[in-house]
N, C-alpha and C positions, 0 to 999 in steps of 0.2 A: 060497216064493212067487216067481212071475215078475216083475222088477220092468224099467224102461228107465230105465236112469241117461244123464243130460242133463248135462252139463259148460258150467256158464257163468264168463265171466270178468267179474268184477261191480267198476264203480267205482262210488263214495260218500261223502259227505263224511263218514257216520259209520263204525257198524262191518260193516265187510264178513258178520263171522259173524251176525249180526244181521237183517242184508240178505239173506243165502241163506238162514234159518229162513222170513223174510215172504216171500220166493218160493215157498217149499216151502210155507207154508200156505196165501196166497193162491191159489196154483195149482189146489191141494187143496182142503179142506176148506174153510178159512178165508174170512172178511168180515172188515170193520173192527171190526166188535163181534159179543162173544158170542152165539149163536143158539141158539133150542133145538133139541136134537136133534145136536147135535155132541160126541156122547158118545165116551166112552175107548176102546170096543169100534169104533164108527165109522172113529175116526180110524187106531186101528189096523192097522184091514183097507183103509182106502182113502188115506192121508193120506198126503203125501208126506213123506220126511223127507232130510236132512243125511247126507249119508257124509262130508264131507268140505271142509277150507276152508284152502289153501295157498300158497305164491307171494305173498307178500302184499307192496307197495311202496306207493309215495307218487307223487303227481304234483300239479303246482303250479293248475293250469288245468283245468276238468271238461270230458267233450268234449260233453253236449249243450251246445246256446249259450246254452239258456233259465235254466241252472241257477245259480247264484250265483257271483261270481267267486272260489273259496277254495280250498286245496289238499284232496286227495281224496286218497279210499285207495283201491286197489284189491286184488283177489286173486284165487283160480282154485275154482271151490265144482263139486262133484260132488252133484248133486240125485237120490233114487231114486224115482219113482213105482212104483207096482204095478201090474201088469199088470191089474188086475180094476178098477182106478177111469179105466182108458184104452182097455184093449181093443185090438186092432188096424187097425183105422180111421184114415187115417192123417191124414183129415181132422181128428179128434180128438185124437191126438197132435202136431197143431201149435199147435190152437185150448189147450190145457192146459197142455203143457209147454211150447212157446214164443211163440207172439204173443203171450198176455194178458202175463206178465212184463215186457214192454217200459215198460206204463204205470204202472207202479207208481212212488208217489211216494218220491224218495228215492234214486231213482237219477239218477248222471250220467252212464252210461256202460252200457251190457249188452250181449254178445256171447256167441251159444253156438259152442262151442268142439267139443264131441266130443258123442256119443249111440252109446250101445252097445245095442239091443236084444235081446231074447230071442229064442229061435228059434220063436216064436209066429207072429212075421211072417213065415217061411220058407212056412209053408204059405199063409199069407194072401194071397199077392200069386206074380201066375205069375212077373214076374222079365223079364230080357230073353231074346226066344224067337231070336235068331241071335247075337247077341253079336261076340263075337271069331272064333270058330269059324265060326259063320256067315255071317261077311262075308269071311271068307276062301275059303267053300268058293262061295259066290257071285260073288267076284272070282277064283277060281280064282288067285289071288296066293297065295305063301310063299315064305319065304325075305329076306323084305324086307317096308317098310312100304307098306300100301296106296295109292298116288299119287294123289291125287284136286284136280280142280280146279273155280273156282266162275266160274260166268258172269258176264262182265262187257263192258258194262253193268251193275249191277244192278236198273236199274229203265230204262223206254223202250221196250227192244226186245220187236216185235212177234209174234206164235207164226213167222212166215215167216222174219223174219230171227232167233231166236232157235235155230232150225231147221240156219239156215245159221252158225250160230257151235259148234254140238253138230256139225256133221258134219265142220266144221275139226277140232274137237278129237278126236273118235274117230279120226282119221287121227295124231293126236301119239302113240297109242301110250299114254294115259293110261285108268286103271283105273274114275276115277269120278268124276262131274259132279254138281254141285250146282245148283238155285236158290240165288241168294242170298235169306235168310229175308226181305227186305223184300216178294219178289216171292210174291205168292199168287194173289190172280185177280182183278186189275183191269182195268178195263175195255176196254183197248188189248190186253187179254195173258188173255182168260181163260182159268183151269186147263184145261177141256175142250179150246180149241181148240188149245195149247201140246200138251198131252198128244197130240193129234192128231198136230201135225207135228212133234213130236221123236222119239214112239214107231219110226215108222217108219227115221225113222234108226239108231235103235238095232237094231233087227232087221236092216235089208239090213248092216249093220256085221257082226254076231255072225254070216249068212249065209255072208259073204263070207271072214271069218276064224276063228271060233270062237270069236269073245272075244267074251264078254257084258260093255259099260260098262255098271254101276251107275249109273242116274240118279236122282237126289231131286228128287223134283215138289214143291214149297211146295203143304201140303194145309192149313195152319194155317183156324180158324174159330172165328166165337162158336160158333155153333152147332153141338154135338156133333154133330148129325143129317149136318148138311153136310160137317160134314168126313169122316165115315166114309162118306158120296157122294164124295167126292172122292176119301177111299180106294181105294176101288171100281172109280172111272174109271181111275185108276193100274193097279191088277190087272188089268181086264177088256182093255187096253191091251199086257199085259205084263212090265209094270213092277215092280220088286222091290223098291223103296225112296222113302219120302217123309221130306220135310223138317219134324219140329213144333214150333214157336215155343214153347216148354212154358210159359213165364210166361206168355204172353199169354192162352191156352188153359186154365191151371190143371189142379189134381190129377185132379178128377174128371173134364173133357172127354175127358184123355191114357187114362186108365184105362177109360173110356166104351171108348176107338180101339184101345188095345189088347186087349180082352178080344174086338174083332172084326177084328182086322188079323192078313193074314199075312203079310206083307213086313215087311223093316227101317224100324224108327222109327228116324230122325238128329233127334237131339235140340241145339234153336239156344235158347242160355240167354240171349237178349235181355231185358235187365234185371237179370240177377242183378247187375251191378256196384251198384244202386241199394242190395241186400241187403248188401253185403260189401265196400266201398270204402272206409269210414272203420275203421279200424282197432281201434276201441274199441264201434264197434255192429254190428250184422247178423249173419249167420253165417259162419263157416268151411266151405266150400267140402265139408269133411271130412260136412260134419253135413246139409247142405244137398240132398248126391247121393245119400242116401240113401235121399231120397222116392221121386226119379225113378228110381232102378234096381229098385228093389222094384216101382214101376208097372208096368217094361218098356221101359225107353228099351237099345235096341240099339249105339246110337253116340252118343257125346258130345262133343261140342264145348268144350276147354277153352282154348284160346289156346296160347302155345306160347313160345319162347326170344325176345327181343328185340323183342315184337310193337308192332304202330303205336298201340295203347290202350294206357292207363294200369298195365296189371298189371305189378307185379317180375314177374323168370324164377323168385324162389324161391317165390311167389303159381301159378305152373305148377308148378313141381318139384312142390309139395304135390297140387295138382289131381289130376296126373296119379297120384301115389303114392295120393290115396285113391280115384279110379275104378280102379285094379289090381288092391286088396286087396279080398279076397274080403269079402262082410259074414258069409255062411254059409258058401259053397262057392264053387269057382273056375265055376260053370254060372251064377253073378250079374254077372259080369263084363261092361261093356259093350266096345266098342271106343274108347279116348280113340281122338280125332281132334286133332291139333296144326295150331295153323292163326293165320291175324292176322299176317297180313305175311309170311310164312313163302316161301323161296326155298331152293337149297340150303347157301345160310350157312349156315345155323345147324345143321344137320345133325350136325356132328361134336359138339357143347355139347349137342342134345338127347340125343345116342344117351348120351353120357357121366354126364349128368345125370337120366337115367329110368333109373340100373340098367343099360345096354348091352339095351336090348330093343328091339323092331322089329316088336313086336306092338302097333301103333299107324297111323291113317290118316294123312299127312303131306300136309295141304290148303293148298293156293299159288292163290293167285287171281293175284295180275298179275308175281308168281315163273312163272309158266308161258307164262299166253299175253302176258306183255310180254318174252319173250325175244329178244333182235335178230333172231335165227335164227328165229323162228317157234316156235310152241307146241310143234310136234315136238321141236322142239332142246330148248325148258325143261325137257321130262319128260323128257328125258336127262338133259341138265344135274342137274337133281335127283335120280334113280337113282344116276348118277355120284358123287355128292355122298354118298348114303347108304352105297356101296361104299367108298368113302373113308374114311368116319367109321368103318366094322367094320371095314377092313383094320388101322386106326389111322395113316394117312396122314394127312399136313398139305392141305388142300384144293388151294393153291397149285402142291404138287408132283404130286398128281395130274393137276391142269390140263395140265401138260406134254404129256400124250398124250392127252388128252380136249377137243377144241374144244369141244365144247355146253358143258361146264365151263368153259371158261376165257372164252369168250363171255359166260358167266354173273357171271363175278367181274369182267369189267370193265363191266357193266352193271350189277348190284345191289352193288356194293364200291366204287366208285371210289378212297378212300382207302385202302384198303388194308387196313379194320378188323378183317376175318377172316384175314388173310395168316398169324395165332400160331394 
């Protein structure tokens, strides 16, 4: 039988093995008191049960705040559902196997950790339709990471002067431009008429040299209707790539856009920190991108090495380690995007710390157009940077012969912090 095993890491003042059977039933079968109708044969075919309950420690303090001040146990429990009491739905495999478990009494602490599912879901869901491959055969980039930078402003600038800040940058020699996800269509800036005066710069650009910049139009909306309009306007424009707030928007809206989009989804995970910031509740980043790859998110946004938020680089290390790994097959694969403060410091520590790959988008927002030299120079500066990190040069001694480098390290370095 097909089943999705769910890996939580469960703290409690009593017994953890105890705690993962009342998830396993409640999830399931289970109420606070016997029902009729919850027979042997039932529970069998649909019940969840216990594989497993390990790692087990102590801690002095529970971490919800509401729970009593006493020392706690915690430990690491692998829960099996069956595939025939969940289905593929994926709506239903959150509402089951993890939102309801949060409110169960008796915990102080719940975090799911891992979720392996069956290949059930492979057929279920189309997956990302350009991916890694895709965005490279649309950037016409190899050989290196996809350069991409974000408009800034993020919020203010009007479709004319937004216009005029897209045709600076197609001149820097840079692969791909974003909205920043705040900007979607208000009322100083809306999508149509943005989409209007930038499109056109991206075409006399591609005209003039053969390079198609990738632009992400912010199409985010309640309304699923609206935003696959706004879709729309994107395509009909020429355009190859939109920006989607996926929290905001939720499963079904993203799923709604994908099963009618044929450009790349850049998927901007505003919010997730709300899910995944305390270290003892929400999910792991591992269990979490699974929704969205399965839906069809193309490009993902995970932050990157040093960034200006709150994440550790080993909170990225992981990120990027489980958007890599295939869930079925390597054709699920989105493109991580490395980004959040990102210049060409960090360059040499990400290439070293993803595994040495460069099958990844490398997004600098004021790494690029805050360069002294101008945005042209940044997206050197940063190419430089990444040739550095693969040759295994120290960034410093490359600088020697590289001014947009070396420009770069005494503007974003001043101490010296990258010089090892």
């Amino acid at each position: 039988m097909s089943q999705i095993v769910v890996t939580y890491a469960i703290e409690t003042p009593g017994s953890v093995e105890r705690m993962a059977e009342k998830i396993a039933s409640d999830q399931s079968t289970g109420t606070f008191v016997a029902v009729p109708g919850e027979t042997e044969e039932l529970k069998t075919r649909v019940a969840a049960r216990v594989l497993s309950v390990r790692d087990h420690s102590s801690g002095e303090r529970p971490s919800w705040p509401e729970a009593p001040e006493a020392p706690v146990n915690r430990g690491v429990a692998d829960i099996a559902f069956p595939l025939d009491a969940v289905g593929t739905d994926l709506a239903a495999l959150m509402t089951i196997a993890i939102g309801g478990a949060f409110s169960i009494r008796g915990l102080t602490g719940l975090r799911v950790v891992d979720m392996k599912l069956p290949e059930d879901y492979k057929a279920a869901y189309a997956g990302p339709q350009f991916g890694i491959d895709g965005s490279r055969q649309l950037t016409n980039v190899y050989g290196r990471p996809i350069i991409g930078t974000i408009l800034k402003p993020a919020l203010g600038l009007r479709p004319d002067e937004t216009a005029g800040l897209v045709g600076a940058l197609l001149k820097s020699g840079v692969d791909f431009i974003k909205d920043d996800e705040k900007l979607m269509s208000p009322v100083y800036s809306p999508l149509k008429e943005r989409i209007a005066h930038v499109m056109p710069k991206i075409r006399d650009h591609e005209q003039a040299t053969g390079k198609k910049v990738m632009y992400a139009f912010g199409i985010s909306a309640t309304d699923p209707d609206e935003m696959v309009r706004n879709h729309d306007m994107v395509v009909k424009a020429g355009g190859n790539c939109a920006v989607v707030n996926i929290n905001s928007v939720g499963m079904a809206a993203f799923h709604f856009l994908r099963k009618r989009s044929n450009i790349v989804l850049h998927a901007h995970r505003n919010g997730w920190d709300m899910l995944t910031r305390h270290p003892a509740i929400g999910f792991d980043f591992k269990v979490w991108q699974q929704f969205w790859r399965l839906l069809g998110v193309d490009q993902f946004q995970i932050n990157g090495i040093r960034v200006k938020y709150w994440e550790p680089d080993e909170s990225f290390v992981e990120s990027f380690k489980a958007i890599s790994t295939p869930i079925f097959d390597g054709k699920d694969r989105p493109l991580p995007v490395v980004c959040s403060g990102q210049w060409g410091g960090q360059a040499p520590e990400t290439y070293r710390r993803t595994g040495e790959t460069i099958d990844h988008m490398y997004l600098c927002g004021g790494g690029i157009v805050s360069h002294p030299q101008g945005p042209a120079a940044g997206v050197l500066a940063v190419r430089q940077a990444w040739e550095a990190a693969v040759a295994g040069i120290p960034l410093y001694e490359f600088a020697r012969s590289h001014p947009e480098l070396k420009a770069s390290l005494g503007k974003f370095d001043p101490q010296g912090e990258y010089r090892n």
